[in-house]
C-alpha positions in Angstrom: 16.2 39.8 -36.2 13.8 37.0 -36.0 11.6 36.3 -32.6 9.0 33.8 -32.3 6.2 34.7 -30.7 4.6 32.1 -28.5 3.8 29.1 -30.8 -0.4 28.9 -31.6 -1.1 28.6 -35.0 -1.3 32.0 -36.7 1.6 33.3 -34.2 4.3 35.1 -36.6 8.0 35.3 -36.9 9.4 38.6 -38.2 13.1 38.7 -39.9 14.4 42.1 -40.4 17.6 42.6 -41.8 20.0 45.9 -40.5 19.6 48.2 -42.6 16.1 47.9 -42.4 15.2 46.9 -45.9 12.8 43.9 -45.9 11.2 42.2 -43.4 9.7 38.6 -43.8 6.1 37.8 -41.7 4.5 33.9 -41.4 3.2 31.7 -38.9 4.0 28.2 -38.0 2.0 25.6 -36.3 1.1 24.6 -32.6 4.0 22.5 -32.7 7.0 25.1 -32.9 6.5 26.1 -29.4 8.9 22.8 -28.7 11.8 24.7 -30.2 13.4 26.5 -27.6 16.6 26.5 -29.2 16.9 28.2 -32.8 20.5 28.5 -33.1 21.0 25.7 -35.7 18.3 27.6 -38.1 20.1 30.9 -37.4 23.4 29.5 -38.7 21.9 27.6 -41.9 19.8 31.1 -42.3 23.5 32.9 -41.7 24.8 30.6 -44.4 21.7 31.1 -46.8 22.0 34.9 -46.4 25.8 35.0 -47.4 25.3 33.1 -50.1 22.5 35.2 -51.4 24.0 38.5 -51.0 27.1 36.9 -52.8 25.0 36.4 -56.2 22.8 39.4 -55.6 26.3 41.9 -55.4 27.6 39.8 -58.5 25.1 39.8 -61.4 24.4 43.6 -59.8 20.9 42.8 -58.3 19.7 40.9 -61.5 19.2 37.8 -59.3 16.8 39.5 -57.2 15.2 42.1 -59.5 15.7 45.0 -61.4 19.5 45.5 -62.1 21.4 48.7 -60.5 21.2 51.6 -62.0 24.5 52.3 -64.1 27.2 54.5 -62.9 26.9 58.2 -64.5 29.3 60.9 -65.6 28.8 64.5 -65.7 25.1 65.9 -66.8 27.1 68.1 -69.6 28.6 64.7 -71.5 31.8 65.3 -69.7 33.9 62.3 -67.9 32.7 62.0 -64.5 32.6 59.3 -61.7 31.7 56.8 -64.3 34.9 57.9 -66.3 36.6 57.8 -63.0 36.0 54.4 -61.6 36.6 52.5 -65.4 40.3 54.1 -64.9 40.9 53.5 -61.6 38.9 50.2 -60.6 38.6 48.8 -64.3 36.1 45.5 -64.5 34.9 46.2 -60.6 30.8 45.2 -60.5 28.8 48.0 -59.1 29.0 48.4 -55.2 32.1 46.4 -55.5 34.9 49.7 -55.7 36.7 48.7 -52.4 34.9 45.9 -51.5 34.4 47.0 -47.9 30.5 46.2 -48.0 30.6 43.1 -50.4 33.0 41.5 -47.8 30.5 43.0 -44.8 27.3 41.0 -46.4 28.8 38.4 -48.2 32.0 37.6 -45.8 31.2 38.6 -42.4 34.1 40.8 -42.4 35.0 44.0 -41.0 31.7 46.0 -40.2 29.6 42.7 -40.3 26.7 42.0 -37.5 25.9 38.5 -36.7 24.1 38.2 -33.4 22.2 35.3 -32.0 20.0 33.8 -29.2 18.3 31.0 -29.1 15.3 32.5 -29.7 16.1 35.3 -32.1 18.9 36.3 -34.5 20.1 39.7 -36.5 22.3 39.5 -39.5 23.7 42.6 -41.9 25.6 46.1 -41.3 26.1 46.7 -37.7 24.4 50.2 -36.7 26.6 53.3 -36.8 29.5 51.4 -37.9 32.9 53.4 -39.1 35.7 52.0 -40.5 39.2 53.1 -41.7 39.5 52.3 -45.5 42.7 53.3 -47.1 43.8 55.4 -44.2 40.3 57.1 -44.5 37.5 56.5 -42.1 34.0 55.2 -43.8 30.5 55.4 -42.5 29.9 51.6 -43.9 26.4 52.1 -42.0 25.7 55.4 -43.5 26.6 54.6 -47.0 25.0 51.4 -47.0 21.4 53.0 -45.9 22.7 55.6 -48.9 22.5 52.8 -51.3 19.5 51.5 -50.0 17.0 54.4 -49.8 19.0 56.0 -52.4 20.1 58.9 -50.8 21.6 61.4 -52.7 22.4 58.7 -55.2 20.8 56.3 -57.2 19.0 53.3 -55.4 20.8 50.6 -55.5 20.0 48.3 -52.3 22.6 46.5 -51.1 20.0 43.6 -49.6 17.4 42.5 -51.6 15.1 39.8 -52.0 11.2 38.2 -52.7 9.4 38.3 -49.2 6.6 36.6 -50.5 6.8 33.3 -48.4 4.2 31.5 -50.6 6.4 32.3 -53.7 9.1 28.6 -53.5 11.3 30.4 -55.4 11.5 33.3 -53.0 14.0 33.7 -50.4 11.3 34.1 -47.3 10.0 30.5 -48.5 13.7 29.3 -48.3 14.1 30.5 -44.6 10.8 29.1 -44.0 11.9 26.0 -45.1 14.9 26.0 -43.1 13.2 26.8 -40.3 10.5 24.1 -40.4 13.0 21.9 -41.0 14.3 22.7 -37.7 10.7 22.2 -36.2 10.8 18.8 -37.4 14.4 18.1 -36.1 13.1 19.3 -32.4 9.9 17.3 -32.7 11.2 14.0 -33.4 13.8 14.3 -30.5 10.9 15.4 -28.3 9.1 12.0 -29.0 12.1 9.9 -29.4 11.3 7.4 -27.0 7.6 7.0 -28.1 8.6 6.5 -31.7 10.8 3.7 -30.7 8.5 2.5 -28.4 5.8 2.3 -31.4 8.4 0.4 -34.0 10.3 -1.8 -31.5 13.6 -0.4 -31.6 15.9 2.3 -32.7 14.2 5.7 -34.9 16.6 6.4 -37.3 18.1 9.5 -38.1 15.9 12.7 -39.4 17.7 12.1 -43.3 14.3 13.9 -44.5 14.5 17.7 -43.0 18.6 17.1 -43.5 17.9 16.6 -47.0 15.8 19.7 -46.8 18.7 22.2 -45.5 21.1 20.7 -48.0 18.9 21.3 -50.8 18.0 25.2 -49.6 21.1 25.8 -49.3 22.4 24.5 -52.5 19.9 26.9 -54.6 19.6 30.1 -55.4 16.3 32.2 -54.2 15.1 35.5 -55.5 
């Protein structure tokens, strides 16, 4: 969920992301008060996430840090879930045995939450969501939070990423960019008419903070 907070300088926007795994804190200037509508940085910030999770859940969190813990059999040496999953899911990546929560974070499908106002946005597992998988029904909220703490079970979060904002290769300093890019968008619409007043004719389009989204969400963040 991401709320801004007034719009002085120092004033803070917080993402969280359900499960609560990581939250994202940093300020913007005077000037982001003029956005009252953030709905086109929630969407390129949807897009962004997708795509992260997608590389995170495929190299098994390497792109974002440590890689998930591998898959154990029994204590005593003996075939166990390990064992298990080779024979019955063979070549499946690690969180990927049904694909129910891959297709949740990376897909938007079933179990997905992706809710927006203009002035904030939440993005991830919905809370307390059950689904029926393979006839069964599966606590997708329950077992994600399982992965993530590592309840029970190894840790292995299912979101992950840098929230250092001042780190540019981190993901917080990609929405951040996104977002300010959104800033500029709102500003130069706001003073439209005194830019075209100043240079005699029509302002041309905002190609710079357009090049900015494109190149965000071309790369890949950590």
């Amino acid at each position: 969920m991401a709320k801004p907070s007034g719009g002085k300088t120092g004033d803070l926007f917080t993402f969280s992301f359900d499960p609560d795994l990581a939250s994202i804190r940093f300020g913007f200037e005077d000037w982001s008060r003029l956005v009252s509508d953030w709905t086109p940085a929630w969407d390129n910030i949807a897009t962004l996430f997708r795509k992260h999770e997608d590389k995170h859940f495929e190299t098994e969190g390497v792109s974002t840090g440590a890689r998930f813990p591998e898959l154990r059999n029994r204590p005593d040496g003996k075939p166990g879930y390990r064992a298990w999953k080779q024979r019955h899911y063979p070549g499946l990546p690690i969180l990927q045995r049904e694909k129910v929560l891959f297709r949740a974070l990376v897909e938007g499908g079933q179990g997905s939450m992706f809710e927006k106002t203009k002035t904030s946005m939440a993005i991830g597992i919905k809370p307390g969501v059950t689904l029926q998988v393979k006839g069964k029904k599966y606590a997708l909220w329950k077992a994600a939070r399982a992965h993530a703490l590592g309840l029970g079970l190894p840790q292995r979060p299912p979101i992950r990423f840098n929230s250092d904002v001042r780190n540019r290769s981190s993901f917080a300093y990609a929405i951040s960019q996104l977002m300010q890019a959104q800033i500029v968008k709102t500003r130069r619409r706001a003073f439209k008419g005194e830019i075209e007043d100043a240079i005699g004719g029509p302002a041309g389009a905002i190609t710079g903070a357009d090049r900015t989204i494109s190149s965000v969400l071309s790369r890949d963040w950590s």
